[in-house]
C-alpha positions in Angstrom: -164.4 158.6 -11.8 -162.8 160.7 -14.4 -164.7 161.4 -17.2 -163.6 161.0 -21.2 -163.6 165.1 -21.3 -161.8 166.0 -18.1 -159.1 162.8 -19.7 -159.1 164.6 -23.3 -158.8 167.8 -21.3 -155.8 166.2 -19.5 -154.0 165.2 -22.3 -154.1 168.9 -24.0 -152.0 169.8 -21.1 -149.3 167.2 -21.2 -147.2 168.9 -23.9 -147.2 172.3 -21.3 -147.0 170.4 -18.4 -144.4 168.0 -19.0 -141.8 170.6 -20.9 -142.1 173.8 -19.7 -141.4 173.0 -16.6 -138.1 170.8 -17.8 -136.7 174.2 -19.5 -137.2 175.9 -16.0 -135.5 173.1 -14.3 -132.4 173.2 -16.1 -132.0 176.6 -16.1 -132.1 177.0 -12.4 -129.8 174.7 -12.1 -126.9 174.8 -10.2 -123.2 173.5 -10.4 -122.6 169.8 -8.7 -119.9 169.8 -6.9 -116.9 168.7 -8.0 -115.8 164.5 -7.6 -113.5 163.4 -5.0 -110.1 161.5 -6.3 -111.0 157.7 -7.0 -109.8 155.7 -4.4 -108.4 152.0 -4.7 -110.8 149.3 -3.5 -110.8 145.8 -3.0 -113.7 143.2 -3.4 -114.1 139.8 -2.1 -115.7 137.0 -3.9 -116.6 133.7 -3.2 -119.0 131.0 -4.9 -120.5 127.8 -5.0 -123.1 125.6 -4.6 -123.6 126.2 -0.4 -124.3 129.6 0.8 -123.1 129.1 4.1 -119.9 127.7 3.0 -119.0 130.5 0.5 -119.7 132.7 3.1 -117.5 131.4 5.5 -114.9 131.0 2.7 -115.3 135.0 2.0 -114.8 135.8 5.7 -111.7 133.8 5.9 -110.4 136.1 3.4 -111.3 139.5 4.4 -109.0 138.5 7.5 -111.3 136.6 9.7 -114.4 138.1 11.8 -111.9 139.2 13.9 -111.0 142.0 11.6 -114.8 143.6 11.8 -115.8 142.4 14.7 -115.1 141.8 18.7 -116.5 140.2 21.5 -118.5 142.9 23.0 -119.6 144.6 19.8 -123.3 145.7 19.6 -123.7 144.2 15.4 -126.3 145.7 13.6 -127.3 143.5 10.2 -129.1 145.9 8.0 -131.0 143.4 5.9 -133.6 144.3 2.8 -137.1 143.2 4.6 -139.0 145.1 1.9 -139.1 142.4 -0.7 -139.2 138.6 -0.8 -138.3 135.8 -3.2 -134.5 137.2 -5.1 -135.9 140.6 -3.3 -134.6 139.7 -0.1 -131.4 139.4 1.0 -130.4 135.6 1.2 -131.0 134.6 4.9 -128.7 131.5 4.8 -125.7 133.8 4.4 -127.1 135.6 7.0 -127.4 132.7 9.2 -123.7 131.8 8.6 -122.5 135.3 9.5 -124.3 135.1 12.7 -123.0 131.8 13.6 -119.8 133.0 12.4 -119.9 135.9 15.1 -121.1 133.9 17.5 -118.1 131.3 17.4 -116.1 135.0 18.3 -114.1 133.2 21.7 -116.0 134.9 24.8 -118.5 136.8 22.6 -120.6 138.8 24.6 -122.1 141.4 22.2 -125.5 140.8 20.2 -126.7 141.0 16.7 -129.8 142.9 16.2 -131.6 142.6 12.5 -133.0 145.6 11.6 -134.7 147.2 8.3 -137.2 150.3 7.8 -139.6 148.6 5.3 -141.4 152.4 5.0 -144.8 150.2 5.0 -147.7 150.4 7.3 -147.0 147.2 8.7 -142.7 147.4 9.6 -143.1 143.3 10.7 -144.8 141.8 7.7 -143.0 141.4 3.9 -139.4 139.8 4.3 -140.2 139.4 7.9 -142.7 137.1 7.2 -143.2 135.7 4.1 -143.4 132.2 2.8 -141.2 133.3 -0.4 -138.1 133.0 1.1 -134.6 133.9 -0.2 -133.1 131.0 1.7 -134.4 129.1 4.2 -136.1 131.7 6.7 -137.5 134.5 6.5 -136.8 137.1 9.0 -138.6 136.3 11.8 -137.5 132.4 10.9 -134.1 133.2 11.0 -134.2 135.0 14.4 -135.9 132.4 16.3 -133.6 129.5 15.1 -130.7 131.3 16.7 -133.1 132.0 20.1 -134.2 128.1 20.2 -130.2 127.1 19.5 -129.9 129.1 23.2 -129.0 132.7 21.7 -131.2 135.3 22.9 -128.6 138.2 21.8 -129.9 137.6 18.0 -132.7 140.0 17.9 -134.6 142.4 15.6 -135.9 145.8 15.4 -138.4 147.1 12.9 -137.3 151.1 12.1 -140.5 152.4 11.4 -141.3 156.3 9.5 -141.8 159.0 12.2 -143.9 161.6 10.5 -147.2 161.9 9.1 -147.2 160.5 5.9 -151.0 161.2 4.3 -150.3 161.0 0.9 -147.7 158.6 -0.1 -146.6 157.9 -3.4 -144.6 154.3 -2.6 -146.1 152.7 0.6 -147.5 154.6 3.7 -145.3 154.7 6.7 -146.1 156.8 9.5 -146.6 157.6 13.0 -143.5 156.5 14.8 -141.7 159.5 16.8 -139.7 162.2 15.8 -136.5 162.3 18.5 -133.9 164.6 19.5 -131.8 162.4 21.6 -131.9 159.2 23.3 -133.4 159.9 26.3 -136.9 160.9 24.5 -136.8 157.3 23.5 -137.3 154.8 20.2 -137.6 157.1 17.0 -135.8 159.1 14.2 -133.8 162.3 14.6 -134.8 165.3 12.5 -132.3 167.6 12.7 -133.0 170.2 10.4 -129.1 171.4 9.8 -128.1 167.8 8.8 -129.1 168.1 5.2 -128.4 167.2 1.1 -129.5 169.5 -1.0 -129.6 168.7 -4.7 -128.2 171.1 -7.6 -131.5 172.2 -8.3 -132.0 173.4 -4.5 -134.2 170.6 -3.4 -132.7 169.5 0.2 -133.7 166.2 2.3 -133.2 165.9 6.2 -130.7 163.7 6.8 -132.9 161.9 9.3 -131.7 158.9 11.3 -132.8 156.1 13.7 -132.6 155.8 17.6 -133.7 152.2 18.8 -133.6 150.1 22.0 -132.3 146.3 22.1 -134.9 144.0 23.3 -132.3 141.8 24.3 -130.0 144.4 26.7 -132.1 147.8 27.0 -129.2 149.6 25.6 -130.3 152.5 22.8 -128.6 152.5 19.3 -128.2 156.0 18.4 -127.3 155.0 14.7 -124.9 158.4 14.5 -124.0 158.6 17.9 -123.5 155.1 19.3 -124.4 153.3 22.3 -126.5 155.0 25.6 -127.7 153.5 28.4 -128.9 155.7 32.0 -128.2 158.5 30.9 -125.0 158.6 29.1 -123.2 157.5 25.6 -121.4 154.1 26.6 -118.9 153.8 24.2 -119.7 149.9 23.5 -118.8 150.0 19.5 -121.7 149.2 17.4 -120.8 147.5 14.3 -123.1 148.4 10.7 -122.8 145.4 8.3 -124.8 146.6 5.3 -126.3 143.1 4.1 -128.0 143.4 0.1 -129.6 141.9 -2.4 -128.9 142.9 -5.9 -132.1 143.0 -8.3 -133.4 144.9 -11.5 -135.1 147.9 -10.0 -137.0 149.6 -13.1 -136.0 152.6 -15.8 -135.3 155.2 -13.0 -132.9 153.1 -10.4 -131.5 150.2 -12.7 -130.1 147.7 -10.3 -130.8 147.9 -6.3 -127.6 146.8 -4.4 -125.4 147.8 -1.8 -126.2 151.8 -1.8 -129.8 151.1 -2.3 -129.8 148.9 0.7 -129.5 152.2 2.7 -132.8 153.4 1.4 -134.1 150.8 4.6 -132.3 153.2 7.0 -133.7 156.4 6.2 -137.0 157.8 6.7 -139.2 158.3 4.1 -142.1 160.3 6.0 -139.5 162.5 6.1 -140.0 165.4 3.5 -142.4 165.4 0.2 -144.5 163.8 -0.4 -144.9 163.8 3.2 -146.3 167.7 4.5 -143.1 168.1 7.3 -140.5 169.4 7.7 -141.8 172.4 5.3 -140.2 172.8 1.9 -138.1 169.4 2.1 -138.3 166.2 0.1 -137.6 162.4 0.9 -134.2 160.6 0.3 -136.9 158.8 -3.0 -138.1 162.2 -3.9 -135.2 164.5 -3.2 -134.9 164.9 -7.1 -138.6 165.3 -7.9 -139.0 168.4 -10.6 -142.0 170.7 -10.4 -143.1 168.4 -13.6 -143.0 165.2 -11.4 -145.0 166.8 -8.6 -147.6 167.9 -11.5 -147.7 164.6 -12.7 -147.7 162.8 -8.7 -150.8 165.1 -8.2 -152.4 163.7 -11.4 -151.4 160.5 -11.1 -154.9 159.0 -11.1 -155.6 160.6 -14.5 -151.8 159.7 -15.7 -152.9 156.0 -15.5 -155.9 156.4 -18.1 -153.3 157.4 -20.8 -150.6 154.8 -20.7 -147.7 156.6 -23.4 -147.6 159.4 -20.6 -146.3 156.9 -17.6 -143.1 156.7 -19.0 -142.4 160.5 -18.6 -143.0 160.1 -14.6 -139.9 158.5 -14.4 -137.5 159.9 -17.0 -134.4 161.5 -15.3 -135.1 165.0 -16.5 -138.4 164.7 -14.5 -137.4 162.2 -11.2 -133.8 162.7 -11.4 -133.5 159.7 -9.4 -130.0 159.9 -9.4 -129.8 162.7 -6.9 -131.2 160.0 -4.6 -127.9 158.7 -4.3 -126.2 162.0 -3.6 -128.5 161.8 -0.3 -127.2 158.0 0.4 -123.7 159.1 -0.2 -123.7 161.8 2.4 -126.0 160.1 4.7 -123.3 157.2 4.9 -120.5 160.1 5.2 -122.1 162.2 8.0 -124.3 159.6 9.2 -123.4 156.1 9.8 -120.8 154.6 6.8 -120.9 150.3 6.8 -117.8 149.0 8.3 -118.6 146.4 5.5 -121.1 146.3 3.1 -122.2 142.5 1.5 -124.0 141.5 -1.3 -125.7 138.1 -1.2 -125.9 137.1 -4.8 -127.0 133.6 -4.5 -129.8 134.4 -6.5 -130.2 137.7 -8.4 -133.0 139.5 -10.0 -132.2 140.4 -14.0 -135.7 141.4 -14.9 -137.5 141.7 -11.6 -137.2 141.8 -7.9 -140.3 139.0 -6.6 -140.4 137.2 -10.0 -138.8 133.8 -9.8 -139.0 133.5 -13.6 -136.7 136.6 -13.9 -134.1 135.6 -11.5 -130.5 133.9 -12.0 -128.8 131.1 -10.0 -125.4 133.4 -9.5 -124.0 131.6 -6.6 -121.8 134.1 -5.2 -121.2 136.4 -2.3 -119.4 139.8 -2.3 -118.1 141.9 0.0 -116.3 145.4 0.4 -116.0 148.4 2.5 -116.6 150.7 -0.3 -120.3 150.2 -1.8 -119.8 152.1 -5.0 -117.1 149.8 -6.3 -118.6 146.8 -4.9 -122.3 147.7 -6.9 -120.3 148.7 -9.9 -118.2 145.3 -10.2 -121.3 143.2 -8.9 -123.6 144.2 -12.2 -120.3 144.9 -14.7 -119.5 141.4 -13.9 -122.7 139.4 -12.4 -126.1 141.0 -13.1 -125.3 142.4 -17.0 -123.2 139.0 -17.7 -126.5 137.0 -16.3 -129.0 139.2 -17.9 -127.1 138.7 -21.9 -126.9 134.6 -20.9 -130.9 134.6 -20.2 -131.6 136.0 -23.7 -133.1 139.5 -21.6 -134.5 142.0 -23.9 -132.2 145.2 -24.7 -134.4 146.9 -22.2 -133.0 144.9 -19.5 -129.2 144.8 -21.0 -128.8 148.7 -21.0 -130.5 149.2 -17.6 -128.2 146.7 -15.7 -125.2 148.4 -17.4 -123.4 150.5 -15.3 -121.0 151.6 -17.9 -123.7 153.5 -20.0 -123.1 157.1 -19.2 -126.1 158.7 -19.3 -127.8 155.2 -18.0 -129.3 155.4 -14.5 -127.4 152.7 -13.1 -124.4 154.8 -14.0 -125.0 158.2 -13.0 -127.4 157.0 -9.3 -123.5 155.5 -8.5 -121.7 158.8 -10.1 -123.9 160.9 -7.4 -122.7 158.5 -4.5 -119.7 158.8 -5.2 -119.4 162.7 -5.5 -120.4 163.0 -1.8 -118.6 159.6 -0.7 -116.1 158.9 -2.4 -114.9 155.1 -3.9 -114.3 154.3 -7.6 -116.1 152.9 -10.5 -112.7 152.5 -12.2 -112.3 148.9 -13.0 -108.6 149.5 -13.3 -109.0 150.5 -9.1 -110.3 147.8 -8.0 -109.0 144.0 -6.6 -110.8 141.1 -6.6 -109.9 138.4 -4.0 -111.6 135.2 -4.6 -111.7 132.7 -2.3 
């Protein structure tokens, strides 16, 4: 229990605390490196009253499945288990896709589901819950396909590797830390695989290795397919499957790019104690001011007008968050498509149903920066001035305010990936 001196105490440090260490940041700075050339994009769009129909409408016009996806592909959907209600992404477009793949002539592949939650429990939330986005959940959605006679629709539950003793969002832990696929199911740390932010913070690069429950064959997410002994060369397919939700002061909107924040590890790094000296794909941009404040953070929540420091850029700099994404889906593993299931979206909040809005529509695109910066430009910021959301809301979901965070978390994707956020770049196909 703190007491009213040790909190009065406190609070004559905030001024200290919260600035000096701001000045320090900035100084020791260094430069970003430069942006790629904007590249020309397309996006596909399709709405309607039936999710499974606009889905298969959308498909039809990025070329047929055919264009993705073969017979004897290994198809990983990387869904967002960590939420439910709009949180989630919408599991009747899901089930269409599948079905979709599964009509391939002679497929002979499977379609794992797989997410890294980062809780202590990887199978419960979206897995489980009776506050579906559609109408499975998870674990639902994966037996309908198994009692319909497919047993090649699995999942997998990525789980955190390290120790994790102190978390600051969730707590998981305890999986392995591999080297290759023949140590078995874990995540790779490999320690010269690395982003490092201007301000010298650097976060492992770290990557899943998993085993089909339906074949035995190992996903090396990087490396592919093994099985006794040796890389198969079976392609695996990524299909990066979102939401697209209000996600706070720091993040703005979570969509496509955010969706990869289920792939990585977040024991990974501070606030988890190894590897030494690195920091998690949430916490890569954490200033000496944010750790201050992490460490205080029991105190922090007696005096409520300092909370909204903890997340101001200068102090999170959540932004750099992306920079990690960005080259995690350059070195790592890019989506050979990334979808956004906006049947219903989140303005104000990610589980509230109150705060959500009946969009209707489905998007797709193989370049995630475009496809988030046209899906709140022209979806999520339309929907958010039409419910009457506060100003709050309206410059959060804005992804043309320049110093906003939507804007500059997409700006740091793009430096290490590449894309466009030039409206004048991109094509919309509707179907």
């Amino acid at each position: 229990m703190v007491s009213r001196r040790q909190a009065l105490k406190f609070i004559g440090s905030i001024p200290v605390m919260i600035y000096l260490p701001q000045i320090m940041s900035y100084a020791s700075a260094g430069e970003p490196k430069p942006f790629p050339p904007e590249t020309e994009a397309t996006i596909y769009r399709a709405t309607g009253p039936d999710p499974g129909e606009i889905t298969r409408r959308m498909v039809d016009s990025l070329g047929g499945i055919g264009k993705f996806i073969d017979k004897d592909n290994i198809v990983i959907l990387k869904v967002n288990s960590q939420w439910w209600n709009q949180g989630m992404t919408n599991t009747d477009v899901i089930a269409e896709f599948v079905r979709i793949i599964l009509e391939i002539p002679g497929f002979a592949g499977e379609i794992v589901l797989a997410d890294n939650n980062q809780s202590e429990t990887p199978g419960g939330r979206g897995w489980t819950t009776d506050k579906r986005n559609g109408r499975f959940n998870y674990n639902e959605l994966v037996g309908y396909f198994n009692d319909k006679g497919h047993p090649n629709v699995t999942k997998y539950h990525w789980h955190p590797a390290g120790p994790n003793p102190n978390p600051l969002q969730f707590g998981g832990s305890g999986n392995s830390v591999v080297g290759h696929p023949s140590e078995g199911d874990g995540y790779v740390w490999q320690e010269d695989l690395y982003y490092e932010c201007p301000h010298g913070n650097r976060c492992l690069l770290a990557y899943p290795i998993f085993t089909s429950a339906f074949s035995g064959v190992t996903i090396d997410l990087k490396n592919g397919a093994f099985r006794d002994g040796q890389y198969t060369g079976q392609p695996v397919k990524f299909i990066n499957f979102a939401a697209m939700n209000h996600h706070g002061p720091y993040a703005g909107v979570t969509a496509a790019v955010k969706n990869y924040m289920g792939v990585v590890d977040m024991s990974c790094g501070y606030p988890g104690p190894t590897p030494d000296g690195t920091f998690n794909t949430h916490h890569i941009g954490a200033s000496a001011t944010f750790r201050w404040m992490a460490h205080h953070r029991r105190t922090i929540r007696m005096v409520p007008f300092v909370r909204e420091f903890y997340e101001r850029h200068p102090v999170f700099r959540f932004r750099y968050t992306a920079g990690v994404l960005g080259k995690y889906m350059r070195e790592i593993r890019r989506a050979d498509l990334n979808i956004i299931t906006a049947i219903r979206i989140g303005w104000g909040d990610r589980l509230d149903p109150a705060m959500a809005y009946q969009a209707d529509t489905v998007l797709a695109s193989t370049d995630p920066v475009a496809l988030d910066y046209w899906a709140t430009a022209n979806i999520m910021l339309p929907a958010t001035i039409e419910v009457g959301a506060p100003d709050y809301y309206r410059k959060l979901n804005n992804p043309d305010i320049a110093d906003g965070p939507l804007h500059t978390f997409l700006q740091e994707c793009r430096r290490e990936l590449g894309g466009t956020m030039d409206p004048a770049r991109i094509e919309i196909v509707e179907s």
